[in-house]
N, C-alpha and C positions, 0 to 999 in steps of 0.2 A: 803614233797615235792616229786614230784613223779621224779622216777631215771634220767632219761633222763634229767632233767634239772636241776641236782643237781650241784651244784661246778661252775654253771654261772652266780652267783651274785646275780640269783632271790630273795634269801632274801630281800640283799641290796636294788635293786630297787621295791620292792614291799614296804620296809619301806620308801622310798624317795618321792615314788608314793603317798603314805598316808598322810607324811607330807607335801607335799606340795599341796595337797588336802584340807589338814586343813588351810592351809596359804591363800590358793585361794576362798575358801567356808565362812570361818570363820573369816577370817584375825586374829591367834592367834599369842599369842606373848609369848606361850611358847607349847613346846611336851613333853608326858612325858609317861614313861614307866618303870615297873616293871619287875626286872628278877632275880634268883637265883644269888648267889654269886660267884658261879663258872663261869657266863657268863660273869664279869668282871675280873678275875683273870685270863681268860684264852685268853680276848682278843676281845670276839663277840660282848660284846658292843661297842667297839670304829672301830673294823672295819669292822664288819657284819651289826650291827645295825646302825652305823654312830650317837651315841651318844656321845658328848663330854665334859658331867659333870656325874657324878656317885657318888652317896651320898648314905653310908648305912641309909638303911629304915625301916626297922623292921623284928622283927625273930619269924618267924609262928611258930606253936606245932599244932600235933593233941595226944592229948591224949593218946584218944583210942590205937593209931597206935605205940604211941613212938617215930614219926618224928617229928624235928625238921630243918628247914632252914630258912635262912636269906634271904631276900629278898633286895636290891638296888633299888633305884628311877631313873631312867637314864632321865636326860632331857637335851636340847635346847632352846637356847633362839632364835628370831627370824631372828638375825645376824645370827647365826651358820645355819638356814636355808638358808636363803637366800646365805650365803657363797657355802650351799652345791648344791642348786642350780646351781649357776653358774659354778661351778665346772662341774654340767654332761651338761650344753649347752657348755661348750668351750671345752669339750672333743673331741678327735680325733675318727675320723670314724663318 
């Protein structure tokens, strides 16, 4: 993310943007997303990403390298959309 708009939510609303893109184009009735395990331990999936179910998913290796991490499934069902919708139309400003 480039500096200038760092620390102004852009995450937030570019994943809001996405999913209710998919709600709007596709009419789904779930979102779902993968991320390290430290992005739920520390917080960015529930209030960066606006995921509000986190389920361990599986735990990558490479070999070669010697890395190992765990990876989290982060989804929404289409309530949790729709809820977070409404949330930024009745927001102030």
């Amino acid at each position: 993310m480039h500096p200038k708009v760092r620390r102004k939510a852009m995450s937030t609303m570019a994943i809001m943007l996405a999913q209710a893109k998919l709600l709007q184009d596709f009419d789904v009735d779930y979102c779902f997303s993968m991320v390290r395990g430290d992005f739920v331990d520390n917080g960015v999936a529930l209030r960066t990403y606006r995921y509000y179910h986190m389920d361990f998913g599986c735990t990558l290796w490479r070999a070669d390298r010697g890395e190992r991490f765990d990876l989290w499934v982060l989804h929404n069902s289409r309530a949790d959309l729709m809820r977070e919708m409404s949330l930024w139309v009745n927001s102030p400003g």
